[in-house]
C-alpha positions in Angstrom: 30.6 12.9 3.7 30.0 16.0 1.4 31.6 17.1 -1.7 32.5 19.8 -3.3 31.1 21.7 -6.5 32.1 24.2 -8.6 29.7 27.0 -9.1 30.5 30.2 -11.4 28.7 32.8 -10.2 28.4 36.5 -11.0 27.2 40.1 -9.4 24.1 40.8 -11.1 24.3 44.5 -13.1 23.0 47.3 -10.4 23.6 44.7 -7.2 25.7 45.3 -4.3 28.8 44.0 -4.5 29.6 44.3 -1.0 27.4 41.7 0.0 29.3 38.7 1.1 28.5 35.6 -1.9 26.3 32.8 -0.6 28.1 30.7 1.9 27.2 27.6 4.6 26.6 28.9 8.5 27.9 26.2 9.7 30.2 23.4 8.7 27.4 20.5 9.0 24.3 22.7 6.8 23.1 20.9 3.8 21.6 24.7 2.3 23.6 28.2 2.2 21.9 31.3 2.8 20.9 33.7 0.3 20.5 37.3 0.7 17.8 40.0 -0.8 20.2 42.2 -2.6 17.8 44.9 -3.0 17.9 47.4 -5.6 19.4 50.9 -4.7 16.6 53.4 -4.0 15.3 50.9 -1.5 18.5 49.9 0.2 17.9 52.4 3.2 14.2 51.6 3.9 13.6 47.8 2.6 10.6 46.6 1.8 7.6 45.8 3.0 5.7 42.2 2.7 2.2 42.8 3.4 0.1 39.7 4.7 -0.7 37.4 2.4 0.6 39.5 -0.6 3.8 38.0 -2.3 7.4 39.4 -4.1 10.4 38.5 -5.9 13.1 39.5 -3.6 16.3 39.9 -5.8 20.1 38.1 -4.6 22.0 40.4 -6.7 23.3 36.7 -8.6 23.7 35.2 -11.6 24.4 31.2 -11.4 25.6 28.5 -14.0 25.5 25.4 -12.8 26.9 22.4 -13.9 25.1 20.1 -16.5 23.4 17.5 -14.1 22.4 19.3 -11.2 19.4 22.0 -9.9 19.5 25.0 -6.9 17.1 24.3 -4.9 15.1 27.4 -3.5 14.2 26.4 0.2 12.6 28.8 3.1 14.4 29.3 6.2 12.9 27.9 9.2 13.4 30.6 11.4 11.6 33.5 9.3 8.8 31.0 8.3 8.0 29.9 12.4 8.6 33.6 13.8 7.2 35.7 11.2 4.9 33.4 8.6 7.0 34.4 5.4 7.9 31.4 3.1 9.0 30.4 -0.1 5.8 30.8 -2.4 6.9 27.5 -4.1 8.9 25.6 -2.0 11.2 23.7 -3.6 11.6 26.3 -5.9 13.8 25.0 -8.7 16.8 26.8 -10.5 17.4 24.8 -13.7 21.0 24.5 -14.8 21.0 26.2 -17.9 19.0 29.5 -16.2 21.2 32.1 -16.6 19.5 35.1 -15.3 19.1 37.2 -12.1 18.0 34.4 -9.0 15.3 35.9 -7.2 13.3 34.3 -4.1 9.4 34.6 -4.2 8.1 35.4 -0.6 4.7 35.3 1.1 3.8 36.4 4.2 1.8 33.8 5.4 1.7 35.9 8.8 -0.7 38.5 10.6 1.5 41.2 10.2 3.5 43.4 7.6 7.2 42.2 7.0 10.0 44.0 6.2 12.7 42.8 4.1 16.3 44.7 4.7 19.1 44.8 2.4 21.5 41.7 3.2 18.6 39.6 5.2 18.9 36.0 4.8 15.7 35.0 3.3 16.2 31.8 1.8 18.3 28.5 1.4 20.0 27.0 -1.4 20.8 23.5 -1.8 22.5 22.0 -4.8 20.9 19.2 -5.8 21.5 16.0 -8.3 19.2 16.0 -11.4 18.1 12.3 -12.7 16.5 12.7 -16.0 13.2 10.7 -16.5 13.1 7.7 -19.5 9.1 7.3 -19.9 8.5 3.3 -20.3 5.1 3.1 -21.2 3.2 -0.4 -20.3 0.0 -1.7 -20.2 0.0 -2.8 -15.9 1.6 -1.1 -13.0 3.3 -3.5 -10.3 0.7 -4.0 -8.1 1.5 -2.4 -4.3 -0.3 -2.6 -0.5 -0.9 1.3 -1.4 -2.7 0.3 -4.5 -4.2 3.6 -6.2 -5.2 5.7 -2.5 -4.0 8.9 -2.6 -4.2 12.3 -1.2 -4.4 11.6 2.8 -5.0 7.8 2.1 -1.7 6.7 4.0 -1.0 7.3 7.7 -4.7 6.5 8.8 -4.0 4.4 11.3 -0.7 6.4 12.6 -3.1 9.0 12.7 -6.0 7.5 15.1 -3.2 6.6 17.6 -1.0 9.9 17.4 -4.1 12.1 17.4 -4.2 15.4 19.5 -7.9 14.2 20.4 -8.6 14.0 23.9 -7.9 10.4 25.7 -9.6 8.1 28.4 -7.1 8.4 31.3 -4.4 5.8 31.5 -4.2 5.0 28.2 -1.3 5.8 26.1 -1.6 6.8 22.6 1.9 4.5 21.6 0.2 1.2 22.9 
């Protein structure tokens, strides 16, 4: 089941207003596609996304969102597998009471140069609940099977057995 929110949104001085507003491809998507509203001297050519180097890529938009909630900035799946360019900090986050231009910071995580044409899809947005955090400081921590391991501590095991290592023949790395 989805529901509906109420977004007021708003062309951004010097943006194209003939690009269509954010909307969802298809009926079942969770994110809607934003696209690099580029300014006007670069319109006809794009631009170029060297590797590794990074850029804001403006949407032309303006957002206030309601109290309570976040946009979340997310890559697109497509342009990430095909071409190695990302969302620098995936999730990015768009806090509700941001009221300037949105812009998407790319990398080209890939081998060669990128260009970015006016009107590409080059992100996701997905409106997202905000729960506000009440700190409630104490002296233990509920103990867990976890316990303190972190960074790459879980999954060991699932590892071993899923590895792409080579195997002895006949034995099946889900027994």
């Amino acid at each position: 089941m989805t529901r509906d929110c109420a977004v007021a949104v708003r062309c951004w001085p010097g943006s194209d207003p003939a690009l269509p507003l954010p909307h969802y491809a298809t009926e079942g998507a969770a994110g809607f596609d934003l696209l690099a509203n580029l300014p006007e001297e670069t319109r006809a050519d794009g631009l170029e996304l060297a590797p590794m180097a990074r850029m804001a890529v403006p949407t032309g938009l303006a957002i206030a969102l309601p109290e309570g909630f976040e946009l979340q900035v997310r890559p697109r799946s497509g342009l990430a597998l095909r071409h190695g360019v990302t969302v620098v900090n995936a999730p990015g986050t768009v806090d509700a009471d941001y009221r300037g231009e949105l812009a998407v910071p790319l990398i080209n995580l890939g081998p060669e140069p990128y260009r970015i044409t006016h009107g590409a899809r080059i992100a996701q947005g997905v409106l997202a609940p905000v729960w506000r955090v009440v700190w409630r400081p104490v002296d233990t921590l509920e103990e867990t099977a976890r316990g303190a391991g972190g960074f790459g501590s879980t999954g060991q095991e699932a590892w071993a057995r899923f590895s792409l290592r080579p195997r002895r023949a006949g034995v099946s790395p889900c027994s």
